[in-house]
N, C-alpha and C positions, 0 to 999 in steps of 0.2 A: 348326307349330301352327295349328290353325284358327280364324281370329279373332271374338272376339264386335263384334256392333255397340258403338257407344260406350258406354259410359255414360250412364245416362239423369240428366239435369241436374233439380237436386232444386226446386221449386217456389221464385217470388220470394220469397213470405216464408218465414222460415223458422218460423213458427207456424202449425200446424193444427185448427180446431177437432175434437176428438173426435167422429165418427160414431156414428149412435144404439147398434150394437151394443157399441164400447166403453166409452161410457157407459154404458147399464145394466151392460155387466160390470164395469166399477169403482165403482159403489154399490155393487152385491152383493158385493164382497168377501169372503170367510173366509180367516181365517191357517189355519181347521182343516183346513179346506178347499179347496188350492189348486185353481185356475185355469190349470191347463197344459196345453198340447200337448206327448205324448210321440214322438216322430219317432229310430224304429232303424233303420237300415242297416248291412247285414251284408257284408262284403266278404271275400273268399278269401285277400287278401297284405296285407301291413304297406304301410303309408302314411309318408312322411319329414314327420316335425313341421315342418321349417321351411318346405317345401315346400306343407305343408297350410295352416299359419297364412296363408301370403303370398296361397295363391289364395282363401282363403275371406276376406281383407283383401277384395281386389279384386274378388268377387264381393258383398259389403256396398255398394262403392262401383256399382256397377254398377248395383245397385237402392237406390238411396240415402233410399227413403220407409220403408228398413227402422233407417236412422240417426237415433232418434229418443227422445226422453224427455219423461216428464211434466213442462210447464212451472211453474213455483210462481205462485201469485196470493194474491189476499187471498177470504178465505172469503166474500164477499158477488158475485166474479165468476158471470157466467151460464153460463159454459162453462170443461171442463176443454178445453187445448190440449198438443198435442205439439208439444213443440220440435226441429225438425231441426240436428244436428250434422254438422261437419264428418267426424269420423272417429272410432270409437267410446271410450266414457269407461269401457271395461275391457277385460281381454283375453279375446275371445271362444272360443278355442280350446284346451283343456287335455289335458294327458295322464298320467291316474291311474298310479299304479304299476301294473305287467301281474299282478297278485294272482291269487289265485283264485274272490277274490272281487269282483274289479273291476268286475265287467257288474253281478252282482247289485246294486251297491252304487251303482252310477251309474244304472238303473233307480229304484233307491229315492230318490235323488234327483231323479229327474226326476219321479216323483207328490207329492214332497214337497215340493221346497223350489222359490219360484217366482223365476224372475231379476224382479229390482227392476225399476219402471217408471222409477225416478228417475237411471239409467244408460242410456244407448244404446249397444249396441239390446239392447231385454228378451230375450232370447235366448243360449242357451250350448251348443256343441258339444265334448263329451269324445270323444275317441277312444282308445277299449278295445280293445289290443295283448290278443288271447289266447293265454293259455302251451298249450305241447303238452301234450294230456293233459286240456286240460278241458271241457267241454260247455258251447259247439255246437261245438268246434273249434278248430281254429286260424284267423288271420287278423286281423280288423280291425272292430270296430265300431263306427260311429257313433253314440253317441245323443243327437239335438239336442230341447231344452227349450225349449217357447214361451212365454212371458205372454201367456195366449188374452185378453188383455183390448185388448192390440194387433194382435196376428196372430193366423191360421188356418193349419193344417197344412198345406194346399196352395200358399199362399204362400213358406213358407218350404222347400215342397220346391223350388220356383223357384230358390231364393238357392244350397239344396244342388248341384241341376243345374247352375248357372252356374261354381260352384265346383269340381264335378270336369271341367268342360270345360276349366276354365283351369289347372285342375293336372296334365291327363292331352293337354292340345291336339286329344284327340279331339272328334269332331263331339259335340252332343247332343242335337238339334232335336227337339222331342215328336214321338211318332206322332199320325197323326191319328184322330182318335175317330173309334170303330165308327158307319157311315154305316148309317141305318131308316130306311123309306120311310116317308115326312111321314105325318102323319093329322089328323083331326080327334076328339079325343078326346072321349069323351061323360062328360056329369058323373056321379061316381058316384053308384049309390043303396042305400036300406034300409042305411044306415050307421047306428052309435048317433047321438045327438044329442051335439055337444060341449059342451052343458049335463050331460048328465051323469056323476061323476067317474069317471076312469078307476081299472083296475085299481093298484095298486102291487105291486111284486116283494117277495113276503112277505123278511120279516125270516129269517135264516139263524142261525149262530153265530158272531158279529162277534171277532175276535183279541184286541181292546180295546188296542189300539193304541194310542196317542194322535193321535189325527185321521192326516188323511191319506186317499189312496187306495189299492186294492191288486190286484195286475192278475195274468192269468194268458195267456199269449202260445199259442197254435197255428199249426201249420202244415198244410195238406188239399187235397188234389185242387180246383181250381174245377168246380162241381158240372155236372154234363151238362147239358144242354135241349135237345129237339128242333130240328132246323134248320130255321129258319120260327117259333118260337113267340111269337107275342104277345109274353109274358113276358120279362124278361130274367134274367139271373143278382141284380141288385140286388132284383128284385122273390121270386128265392128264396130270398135273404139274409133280406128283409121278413118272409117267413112261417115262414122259419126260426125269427128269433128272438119270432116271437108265438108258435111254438108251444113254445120252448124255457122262456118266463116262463108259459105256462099249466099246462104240467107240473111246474114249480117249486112254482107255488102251491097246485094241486091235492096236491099229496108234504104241505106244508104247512099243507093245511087250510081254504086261504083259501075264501071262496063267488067266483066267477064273476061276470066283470064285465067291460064292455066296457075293450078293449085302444086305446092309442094308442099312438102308435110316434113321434118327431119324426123327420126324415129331413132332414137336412142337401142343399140344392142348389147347385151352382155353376155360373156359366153363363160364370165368367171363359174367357179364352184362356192357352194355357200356352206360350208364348213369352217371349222376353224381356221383351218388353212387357207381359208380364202384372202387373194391378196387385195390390200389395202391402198386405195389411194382413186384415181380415176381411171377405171376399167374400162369404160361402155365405149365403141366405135360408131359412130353416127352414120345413117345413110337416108337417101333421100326418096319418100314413096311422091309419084308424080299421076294428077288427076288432070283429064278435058274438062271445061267446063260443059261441053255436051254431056259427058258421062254423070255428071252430077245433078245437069238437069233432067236428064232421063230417070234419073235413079228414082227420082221423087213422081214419075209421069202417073196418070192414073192406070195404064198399063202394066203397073209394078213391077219394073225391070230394076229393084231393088239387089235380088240376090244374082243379076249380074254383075252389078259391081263389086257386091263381096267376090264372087268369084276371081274375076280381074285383081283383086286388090291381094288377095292370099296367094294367087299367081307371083304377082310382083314384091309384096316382101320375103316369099320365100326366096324366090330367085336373089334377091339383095341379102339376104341372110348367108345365104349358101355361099356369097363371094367373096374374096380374100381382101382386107382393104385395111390400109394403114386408118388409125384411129378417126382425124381429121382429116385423110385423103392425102396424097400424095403431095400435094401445094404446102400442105402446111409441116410436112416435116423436111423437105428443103428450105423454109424459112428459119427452121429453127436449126439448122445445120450449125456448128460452133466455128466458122471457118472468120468470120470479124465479129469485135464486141459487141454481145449482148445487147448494149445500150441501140447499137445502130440498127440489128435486128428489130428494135421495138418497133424505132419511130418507123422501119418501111412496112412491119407489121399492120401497124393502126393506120397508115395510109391506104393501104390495099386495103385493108376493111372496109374503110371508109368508099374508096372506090367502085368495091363490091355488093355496096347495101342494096342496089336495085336487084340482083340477081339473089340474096339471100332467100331463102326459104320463107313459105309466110307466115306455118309456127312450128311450133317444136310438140311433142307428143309422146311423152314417155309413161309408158307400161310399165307401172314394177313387176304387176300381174298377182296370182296368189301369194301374199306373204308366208315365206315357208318353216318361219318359225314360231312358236305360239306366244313367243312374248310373257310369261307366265311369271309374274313375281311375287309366286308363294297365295299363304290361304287368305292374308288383310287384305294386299291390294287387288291378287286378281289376274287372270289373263286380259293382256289386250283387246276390245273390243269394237276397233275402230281407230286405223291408221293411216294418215294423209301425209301427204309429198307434197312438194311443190319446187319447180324447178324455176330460174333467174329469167326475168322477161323482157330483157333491156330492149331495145330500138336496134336497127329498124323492125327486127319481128313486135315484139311487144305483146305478144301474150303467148303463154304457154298453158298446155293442158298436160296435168300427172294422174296416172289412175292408179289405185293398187284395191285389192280385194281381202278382208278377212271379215272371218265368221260369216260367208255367204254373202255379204254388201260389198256393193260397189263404192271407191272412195275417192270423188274427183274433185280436187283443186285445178280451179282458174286462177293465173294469175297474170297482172298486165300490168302496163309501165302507164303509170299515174298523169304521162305526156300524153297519151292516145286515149287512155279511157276512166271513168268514173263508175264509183260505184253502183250507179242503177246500169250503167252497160253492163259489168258483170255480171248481177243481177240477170239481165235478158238474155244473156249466154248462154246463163246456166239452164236457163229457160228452155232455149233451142238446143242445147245435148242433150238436155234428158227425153226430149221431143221424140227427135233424130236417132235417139238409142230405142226408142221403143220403134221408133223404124224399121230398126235392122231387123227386129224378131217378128215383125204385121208380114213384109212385104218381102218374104225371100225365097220366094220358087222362082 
């Protein structure tokens, strides 16, 4: 078996004050609304429950900042804190009956129901045994449930990687990320102004669900680009989905309006050492609607906007930025109670919903670990994300790539849209991504 380093030994105290980003996510709370990261992994063989429970034990202990629960106070405290625990206060690993309806139904709970903060650790892995005979197949799924208000999806694909390392003894040390020649990136220009509000993704025909979100999973070729291009594949995700929400709204009537895009960044390392908890700093990619309707003209001034668009996230990548922006970590300042931070928290949001962004768009990019649990189950062969898509944005796009496919979850707030809108979505990305690769001279 090949051994991991130790366990990393969990901080003197065992109280953390919460970081700005899980601070505001726990003011803004909604029960209608959950807060989760959805994390699939699809494997080809069956997995031994007791097998799986013990390595994914020992892979909790091994990143032990994942051991942790919301502490209690009295409501005039300045800060919420997580309390780190010894060993976890539920059993994190379950296995539904192998139904035929089991994926479906473990999906459904993983947009719906959110693991407690007040148990460690907020997190739940089902493993979904498929019977012969049903779609996607036979084999093994994982799908692990986050409380984004503690973690981030790539954190806890960490815990998963350590977990089939130690269940399967195989190696699993990340690949190393695709190596581009340094630059110095130039700041973008003739952008809208982020004073003025962005577009929103018109209204659809909503299921009327009772709260919740509702997601629609693809699988597609990762899209071609010339070798050498500025551009990358993330930056023809970017214009994918600005031009898949302009054509939504256009079908819908909406008038034309400048696009924002938030774009999740992460600069952590994906090793064992990698830290645990919410990493990623958000920023914001901003589109004309001229530029987008050019993009599609029959003059195929396509790979101008890639161009433009590789301009502007590198230039945003390249810049120093508190996680959620400077606003939000003087909101979480500890200078009065907690409790009063909340409520001017969720009013300023509330405030702010006409200027929010119109979606969210996070790139995991190549998954760079192979997921590999041994010779029954199998390496990973298809792994989907999905990120929380509450209002006012209302849907979000996650992409991540293994074994050469592309892996995009839509997901949207069951108030805006219904399943045949998903459905039409999905439609127009994978359109618009074969876009990017026709039309970029």
């Amino acid at each position: 078996m090949t051994a991991l380093a130790h366990p990393a030994q969990p901080p003197a105290s065992t109280r953390i004050p919460f970081p700005t980003v899980d601070e505001i996510a726990r003011h803004c709370h909604q029960s209608t609304e959950p807060e989760t990261v959805h994390i699939e992994v699809h494997l080809p063989g069956p997995l031994n429950p007791g097998r799986l429970r013990s390595a994914f034990a020992d892979a909790l202990h091994h990143h032990p900042r994942i051991l942790m629960r919301e502490a209690p106070g009295p409501w005039y405290r300045r800060r919420y804190e997580w309390e780190l625990t010894e060993s976890p206060d539920v059993e994190v690993v379950t296995f539904p009956p192998p139904t035929q309806d089991a994926l479906k139904q473990a999906r459904t709970r993983a947009l719906d129901q959110t693991p407690p903060l007040t148990a460690s650790p907020p997190i739940r892995l089902e493993a979904i045994s498929l019977p012969h005979g049903t779609s996607p197949g036979t084999g093994t799924v994982l799908v692990l449930t986050v409380n984004h208000t503690a973690l981030d999806g790539p954190a806890c694909l960490r815990i998963l990687a350590t977990a089939a390392q130690l269940y399967s003894g195989h190696a699993n040390a990340p690949t190393a990320p695709p190596t581009r020649a340094p630059d110095s990136p130039e700041p973008p220009t003739d952008t809208p102004s982020v004073w003025t509000p962005p577009a929103r993704v018109a209204p659809g025909t909503p299921d009327h669900s009772p709260g919740g979100n509702g997601m629609v999973l693809a699988e597609l070729p990762v899209p071609h680009r010339p070798k050498g291009s500025p551009y990358t594949v993330n930056d023809q995700l970017m214009v994918t989905t600005a031009l898949m929400i302009a054509h939504w709204n256009r079908e819908h009537g909406q008038r034309p309006r400048p696009m924002r895009i938030t774009m999740p960044v992460d600069d952590r390392s994906r090793g064992t050492d990698m830290p645990i908890g919410n990493g990623t700093r958000l920023v914001e990619v901003t589109f004309s609607p001229e530029e987008l309707t050019n993009a599609t003209a029959p003059d195929h001034r396509m790979g101008e906007l890639l161009h433009r668009t590789a301009t502007r996230t590198r230039a945003l990548k390249s810049l120093p930025r508190p996680q959620l922006g400077h606003g939000a970590a003087l909101l979480t300042a500890p200078v009065v109670p907690v409790a009063w931070r909340a409520t001017l928290t969720r009013g300023l949001r509330r405030a702010a919903a006409p200027w929010t962004s119109t979606t969210l768009l996070s790139n995991i990019g190549r998954i760079p670990y192979s997921l590999d649990f041994g010779e029954t189950a199998g390496r990973a062969h298809a792994v989907w994300f999905s990120a929380p898509a509450r209002m006012p944005r209302g849907l979000t796009v996650t992409t991540a790539s293994t074994a050469g496919r592309l892996h995009v979850a839509l997901r949207w707030s069951r108030t805006l849209l219904g399943p045949g809108d998903g459905a039409h979505l999905r439609d127009l990305f994978e359109h618009y991504l074969h876009t990017t690769e026709e039309n970029q001279a």
